[in-house]
DSSP file (Angstrom, degrees, kcal/mol; ACC not computed):
  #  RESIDUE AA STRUCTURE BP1 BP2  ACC     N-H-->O    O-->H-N    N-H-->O    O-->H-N    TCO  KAPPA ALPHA  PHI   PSI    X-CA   Y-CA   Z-CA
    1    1 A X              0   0    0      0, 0.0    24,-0.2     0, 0.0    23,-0.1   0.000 360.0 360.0 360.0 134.8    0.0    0.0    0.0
    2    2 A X        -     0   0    0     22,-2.3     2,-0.8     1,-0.1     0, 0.0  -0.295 360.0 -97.5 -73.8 169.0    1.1    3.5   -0.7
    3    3 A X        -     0   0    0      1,-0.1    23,-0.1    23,-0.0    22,-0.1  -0.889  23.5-125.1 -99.4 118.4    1.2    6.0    1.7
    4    4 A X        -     0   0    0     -2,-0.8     2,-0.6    21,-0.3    -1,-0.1  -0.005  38.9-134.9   2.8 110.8   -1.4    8.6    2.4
    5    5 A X        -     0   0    0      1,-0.1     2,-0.8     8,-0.1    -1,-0.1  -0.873  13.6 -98.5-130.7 172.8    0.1   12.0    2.3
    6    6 A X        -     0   0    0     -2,-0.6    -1,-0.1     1,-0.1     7,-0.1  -0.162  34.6-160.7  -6.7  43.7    0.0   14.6    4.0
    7    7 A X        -     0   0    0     -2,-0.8    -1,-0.1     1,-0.1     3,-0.1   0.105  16.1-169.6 -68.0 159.9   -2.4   17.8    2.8
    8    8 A X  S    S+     0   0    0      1,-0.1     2,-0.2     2,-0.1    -1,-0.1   0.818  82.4  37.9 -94.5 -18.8   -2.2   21.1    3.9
    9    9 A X  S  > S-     0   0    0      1,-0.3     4,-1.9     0, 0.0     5,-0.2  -0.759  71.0-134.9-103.9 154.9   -5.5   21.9    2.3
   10   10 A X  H >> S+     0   0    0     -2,-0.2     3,-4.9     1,-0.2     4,-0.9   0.867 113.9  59.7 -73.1 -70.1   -9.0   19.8    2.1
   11   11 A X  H >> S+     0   0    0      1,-0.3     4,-1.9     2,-0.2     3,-0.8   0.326 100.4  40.2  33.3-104.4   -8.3   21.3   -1.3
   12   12 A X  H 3> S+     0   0    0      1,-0.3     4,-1.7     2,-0.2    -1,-0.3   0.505 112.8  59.5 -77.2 -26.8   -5.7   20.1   -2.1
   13   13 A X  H <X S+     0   0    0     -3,-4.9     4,-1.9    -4,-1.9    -1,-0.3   0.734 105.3  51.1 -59.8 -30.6   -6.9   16.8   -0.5
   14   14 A X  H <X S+     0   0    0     -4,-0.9     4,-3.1    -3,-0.8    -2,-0.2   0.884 106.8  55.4 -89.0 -39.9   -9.8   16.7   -2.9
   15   15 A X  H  X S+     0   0    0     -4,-1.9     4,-1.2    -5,-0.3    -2,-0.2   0.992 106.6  47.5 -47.7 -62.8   -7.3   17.2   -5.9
   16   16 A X  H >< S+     0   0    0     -4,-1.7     3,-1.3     2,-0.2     4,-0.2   0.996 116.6  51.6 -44.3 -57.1   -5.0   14.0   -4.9
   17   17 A X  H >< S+     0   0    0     -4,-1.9     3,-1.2     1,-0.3    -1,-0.2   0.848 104.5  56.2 -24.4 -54.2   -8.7   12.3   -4.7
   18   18 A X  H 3< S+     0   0    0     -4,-3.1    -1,-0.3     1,-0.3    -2,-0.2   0.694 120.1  23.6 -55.1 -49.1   -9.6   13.4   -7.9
   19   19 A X  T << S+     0   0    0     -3,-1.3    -1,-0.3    -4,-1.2     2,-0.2  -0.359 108.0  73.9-140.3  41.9   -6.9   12.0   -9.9
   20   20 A X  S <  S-     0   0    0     -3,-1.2     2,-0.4    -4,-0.2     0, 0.0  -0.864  77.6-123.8-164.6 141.5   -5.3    8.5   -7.5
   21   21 A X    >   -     0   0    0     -2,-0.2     3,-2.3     1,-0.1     4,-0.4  -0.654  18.0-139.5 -91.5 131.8   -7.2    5.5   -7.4
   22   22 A X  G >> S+     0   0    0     -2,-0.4     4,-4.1     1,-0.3     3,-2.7   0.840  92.4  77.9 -37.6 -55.8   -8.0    4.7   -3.4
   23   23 A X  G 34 S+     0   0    0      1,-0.4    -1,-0.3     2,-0.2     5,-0.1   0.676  91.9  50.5 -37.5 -31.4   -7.5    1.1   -3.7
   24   24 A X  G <4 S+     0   0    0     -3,-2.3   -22,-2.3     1,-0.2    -1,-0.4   0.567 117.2  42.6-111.9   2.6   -3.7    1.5   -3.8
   25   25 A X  T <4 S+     0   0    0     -3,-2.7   -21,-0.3    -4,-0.4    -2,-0.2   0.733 119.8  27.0 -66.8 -69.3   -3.9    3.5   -0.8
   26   26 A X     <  -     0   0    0     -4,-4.1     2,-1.1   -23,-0.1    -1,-0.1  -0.824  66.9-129.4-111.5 166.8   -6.4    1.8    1.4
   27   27 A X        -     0   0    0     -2,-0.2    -3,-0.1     1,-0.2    -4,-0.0  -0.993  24.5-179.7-142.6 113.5   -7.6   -2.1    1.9
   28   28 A X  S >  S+     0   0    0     -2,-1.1     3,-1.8     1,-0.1    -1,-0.2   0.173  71.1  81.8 -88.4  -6.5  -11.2   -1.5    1.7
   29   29 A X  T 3  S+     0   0    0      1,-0.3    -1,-0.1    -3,-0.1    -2,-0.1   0.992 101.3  38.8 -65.6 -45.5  -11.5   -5.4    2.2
   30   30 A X  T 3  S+     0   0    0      2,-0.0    -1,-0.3     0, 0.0     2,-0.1   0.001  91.4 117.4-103.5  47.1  -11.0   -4.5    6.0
   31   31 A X    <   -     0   0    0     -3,-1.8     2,-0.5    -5,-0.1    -3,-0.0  -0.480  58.4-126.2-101.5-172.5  -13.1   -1.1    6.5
   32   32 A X        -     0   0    0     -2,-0.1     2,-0.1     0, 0.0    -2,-0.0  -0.955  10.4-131.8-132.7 133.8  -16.0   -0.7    8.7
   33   33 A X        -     0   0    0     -2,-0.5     2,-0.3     1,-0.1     0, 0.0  -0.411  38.5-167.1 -70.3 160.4  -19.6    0.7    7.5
   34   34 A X        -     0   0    0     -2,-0.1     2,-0.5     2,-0.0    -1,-0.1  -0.886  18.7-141.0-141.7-173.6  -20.3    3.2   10.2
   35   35 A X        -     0   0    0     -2,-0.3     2,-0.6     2,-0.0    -2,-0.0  -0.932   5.6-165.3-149.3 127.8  -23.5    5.1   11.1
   36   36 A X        -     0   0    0     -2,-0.5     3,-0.3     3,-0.1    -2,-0.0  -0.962  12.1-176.9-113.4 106.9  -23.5    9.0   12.3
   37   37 A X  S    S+     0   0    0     -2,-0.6     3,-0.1     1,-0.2    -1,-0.0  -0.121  73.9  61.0-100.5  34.1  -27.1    8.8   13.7
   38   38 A X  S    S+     0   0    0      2,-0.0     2,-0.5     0, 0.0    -1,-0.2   0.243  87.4  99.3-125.2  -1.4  -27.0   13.2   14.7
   39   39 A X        -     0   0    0     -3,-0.3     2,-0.4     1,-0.0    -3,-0.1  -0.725  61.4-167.4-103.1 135.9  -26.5   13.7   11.0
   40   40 A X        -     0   0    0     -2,-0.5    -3,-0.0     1,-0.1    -1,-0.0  -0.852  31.4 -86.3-126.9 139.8  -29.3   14.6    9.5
   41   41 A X        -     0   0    0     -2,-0.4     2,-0.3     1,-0.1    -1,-0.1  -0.192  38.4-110.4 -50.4 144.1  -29.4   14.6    5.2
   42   42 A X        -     0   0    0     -3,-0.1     2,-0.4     2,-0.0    -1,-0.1  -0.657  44.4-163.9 -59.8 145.8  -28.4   17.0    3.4
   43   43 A X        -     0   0    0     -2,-0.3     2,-0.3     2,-0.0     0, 0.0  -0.934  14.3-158.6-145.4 145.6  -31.4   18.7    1.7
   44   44 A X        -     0   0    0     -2,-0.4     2,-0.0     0, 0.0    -2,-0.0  -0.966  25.5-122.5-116.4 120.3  -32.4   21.1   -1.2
   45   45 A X        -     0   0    0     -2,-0.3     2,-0.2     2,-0.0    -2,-0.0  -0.551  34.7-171.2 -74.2 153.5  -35.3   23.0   -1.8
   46   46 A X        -     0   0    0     -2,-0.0     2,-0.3     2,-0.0     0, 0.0  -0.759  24.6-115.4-141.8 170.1  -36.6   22.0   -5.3
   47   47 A X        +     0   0    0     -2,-0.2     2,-0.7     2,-0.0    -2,-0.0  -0.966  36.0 178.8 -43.7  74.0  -39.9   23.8   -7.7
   48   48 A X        -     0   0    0     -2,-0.3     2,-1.1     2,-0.0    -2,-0.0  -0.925  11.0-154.4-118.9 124.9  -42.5   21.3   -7.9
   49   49 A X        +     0   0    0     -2,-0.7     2,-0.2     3,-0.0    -2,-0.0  -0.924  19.3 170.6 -85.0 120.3  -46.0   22.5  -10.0
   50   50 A X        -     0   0    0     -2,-1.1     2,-0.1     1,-0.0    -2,-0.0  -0.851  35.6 -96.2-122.8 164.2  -48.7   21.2   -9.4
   51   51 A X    >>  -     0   0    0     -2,-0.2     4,-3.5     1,-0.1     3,-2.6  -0.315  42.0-123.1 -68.7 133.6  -52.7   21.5  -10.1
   52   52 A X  H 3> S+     0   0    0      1,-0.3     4,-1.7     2,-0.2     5,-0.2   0.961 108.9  48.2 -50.0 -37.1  -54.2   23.1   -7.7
   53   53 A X  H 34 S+     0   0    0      1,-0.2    -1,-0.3     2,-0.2    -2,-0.0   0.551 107.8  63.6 -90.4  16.5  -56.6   20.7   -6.7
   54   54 A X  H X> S+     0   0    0     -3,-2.6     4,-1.4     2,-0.1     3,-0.6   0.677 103.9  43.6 -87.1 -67.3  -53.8   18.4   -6.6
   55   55 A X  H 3X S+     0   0    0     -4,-3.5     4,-1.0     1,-0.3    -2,-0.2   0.568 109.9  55.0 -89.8  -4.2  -52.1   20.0   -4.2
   56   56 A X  H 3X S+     0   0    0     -4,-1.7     4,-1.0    -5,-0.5    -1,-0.3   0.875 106.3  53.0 -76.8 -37.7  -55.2   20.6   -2.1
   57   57 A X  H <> S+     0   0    0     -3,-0.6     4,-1.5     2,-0.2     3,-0.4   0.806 106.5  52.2 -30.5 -69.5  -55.7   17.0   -2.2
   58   58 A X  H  X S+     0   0    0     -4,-1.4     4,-1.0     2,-0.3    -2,-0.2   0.788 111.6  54.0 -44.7 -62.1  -52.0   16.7   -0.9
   59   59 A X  H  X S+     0   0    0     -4,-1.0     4,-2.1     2,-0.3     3,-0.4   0.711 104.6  44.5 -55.7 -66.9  -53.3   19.0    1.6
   60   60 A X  H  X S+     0   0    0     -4,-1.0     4,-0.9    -3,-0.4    -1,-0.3   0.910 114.1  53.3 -82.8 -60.5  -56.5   17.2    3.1
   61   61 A X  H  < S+     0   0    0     -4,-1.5    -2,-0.3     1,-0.2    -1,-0.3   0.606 107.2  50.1 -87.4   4.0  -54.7   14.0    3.3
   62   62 A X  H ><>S+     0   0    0     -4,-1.0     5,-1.4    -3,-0.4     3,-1.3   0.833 108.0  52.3 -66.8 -59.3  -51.6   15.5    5.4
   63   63 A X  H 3<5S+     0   0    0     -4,-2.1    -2,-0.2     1,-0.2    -3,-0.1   0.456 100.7  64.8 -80.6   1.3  -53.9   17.1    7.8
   64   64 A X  T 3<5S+     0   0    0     -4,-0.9    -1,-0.2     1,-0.1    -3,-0.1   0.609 116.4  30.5 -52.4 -33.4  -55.7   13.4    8.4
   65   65 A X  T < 5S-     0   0    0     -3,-1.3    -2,-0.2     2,-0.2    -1,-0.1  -0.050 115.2-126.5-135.2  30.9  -52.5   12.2    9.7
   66   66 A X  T   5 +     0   0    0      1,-0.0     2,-0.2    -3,-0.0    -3,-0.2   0.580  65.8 127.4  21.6  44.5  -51.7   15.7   11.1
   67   67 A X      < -     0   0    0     -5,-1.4    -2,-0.2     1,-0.1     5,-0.1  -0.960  65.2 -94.1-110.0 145.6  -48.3   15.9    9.4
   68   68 A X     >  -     0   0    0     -2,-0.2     4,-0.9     1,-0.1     5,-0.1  -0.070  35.0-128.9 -14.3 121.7  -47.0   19.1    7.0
   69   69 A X  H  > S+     0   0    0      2,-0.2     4,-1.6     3,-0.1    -1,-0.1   0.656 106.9  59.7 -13.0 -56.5  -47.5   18.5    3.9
   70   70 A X  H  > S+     0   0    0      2,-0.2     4,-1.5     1,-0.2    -1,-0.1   0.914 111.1  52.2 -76.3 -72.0  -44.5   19.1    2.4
   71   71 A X  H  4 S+     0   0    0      1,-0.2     4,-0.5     2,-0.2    -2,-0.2   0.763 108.3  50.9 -28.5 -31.9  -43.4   16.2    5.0
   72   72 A X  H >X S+     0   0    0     -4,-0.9     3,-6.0     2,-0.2     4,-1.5   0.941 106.6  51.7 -79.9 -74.1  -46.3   13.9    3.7
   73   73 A X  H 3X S+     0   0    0     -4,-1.6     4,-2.5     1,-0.3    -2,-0.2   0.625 108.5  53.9  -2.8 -66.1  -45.2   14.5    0.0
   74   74 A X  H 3X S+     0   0    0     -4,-1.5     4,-1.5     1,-0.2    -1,-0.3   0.646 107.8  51.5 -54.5 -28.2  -41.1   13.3    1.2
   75   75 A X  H <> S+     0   0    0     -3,-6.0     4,-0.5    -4,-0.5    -2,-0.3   0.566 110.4  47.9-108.5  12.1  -42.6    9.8    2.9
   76   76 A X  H >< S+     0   0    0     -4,-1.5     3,-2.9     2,-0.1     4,-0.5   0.692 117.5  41.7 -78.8 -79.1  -44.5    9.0   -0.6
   77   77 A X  H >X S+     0   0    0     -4,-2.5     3,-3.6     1,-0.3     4,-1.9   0.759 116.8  49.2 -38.9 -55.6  -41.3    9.7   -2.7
   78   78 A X  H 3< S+     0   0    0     -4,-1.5    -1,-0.3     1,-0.3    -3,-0.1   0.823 107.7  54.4 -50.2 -41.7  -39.3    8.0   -0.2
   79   79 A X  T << S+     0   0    0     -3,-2.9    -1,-0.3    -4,-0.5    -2,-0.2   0.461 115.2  37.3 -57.9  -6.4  -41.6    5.1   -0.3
   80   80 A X  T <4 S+     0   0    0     -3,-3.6     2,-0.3    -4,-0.5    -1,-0.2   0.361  96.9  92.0-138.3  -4.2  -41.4    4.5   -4.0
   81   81 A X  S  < S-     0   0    0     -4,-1.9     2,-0.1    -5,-0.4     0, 0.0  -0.861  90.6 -97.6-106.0 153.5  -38.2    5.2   -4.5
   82   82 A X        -     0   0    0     -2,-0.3     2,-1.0     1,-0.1    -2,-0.1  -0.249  40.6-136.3 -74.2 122.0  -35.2    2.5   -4.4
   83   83 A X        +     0   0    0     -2,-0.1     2,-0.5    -4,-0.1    -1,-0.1  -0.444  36.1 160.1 -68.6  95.3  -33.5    2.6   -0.6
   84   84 A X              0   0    0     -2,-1.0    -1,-0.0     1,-0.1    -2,-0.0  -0.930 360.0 360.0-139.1 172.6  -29.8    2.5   -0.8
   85   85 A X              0   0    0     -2,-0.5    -1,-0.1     0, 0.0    -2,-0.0   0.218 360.0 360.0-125.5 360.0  -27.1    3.5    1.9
């Protein structure tokens, strides 16, 4: 294994990334998955149009199960989209 070296900048860290392959660097065979369970996703506000009576819809069935909306919206996509980690 090669050595790791030094940076002085994350920079300059991201540059070495950018262009040397990991592999020859670390043995991934013996790393450990980890979990930071205070870290919360990054998130983006996104533009969504919709029909009004769509989103009214949206609306009425959020306040059934007396969550936000916008919050109801995130656990259908989440549900229908493929989970990976």
């Amino acid at each position: 294994m090669k050595k790791i070296p030094k940076f002085k900048t994350e920079s300059e860290e991201r540059s070495f990334w950018e262009e040397n392959d990991s592999s020859e660097y670390l043995d991934w065979s013996k790393a450990e998955r980890v979990v930071f369970p205070s870290l919360k996703p990054t998130t983006k506000a996104v533009s969504l149009r919709l029909p009004e009576y769509m989103l009214a819809q949206i609306k009425v069935e959020a306040n059934k199960r007396d969550v936000p909306y916008q919050s109801l919206m995130k656990m259908w996509l989440s549900e229908h989209l493929p989970h990976t980690v």
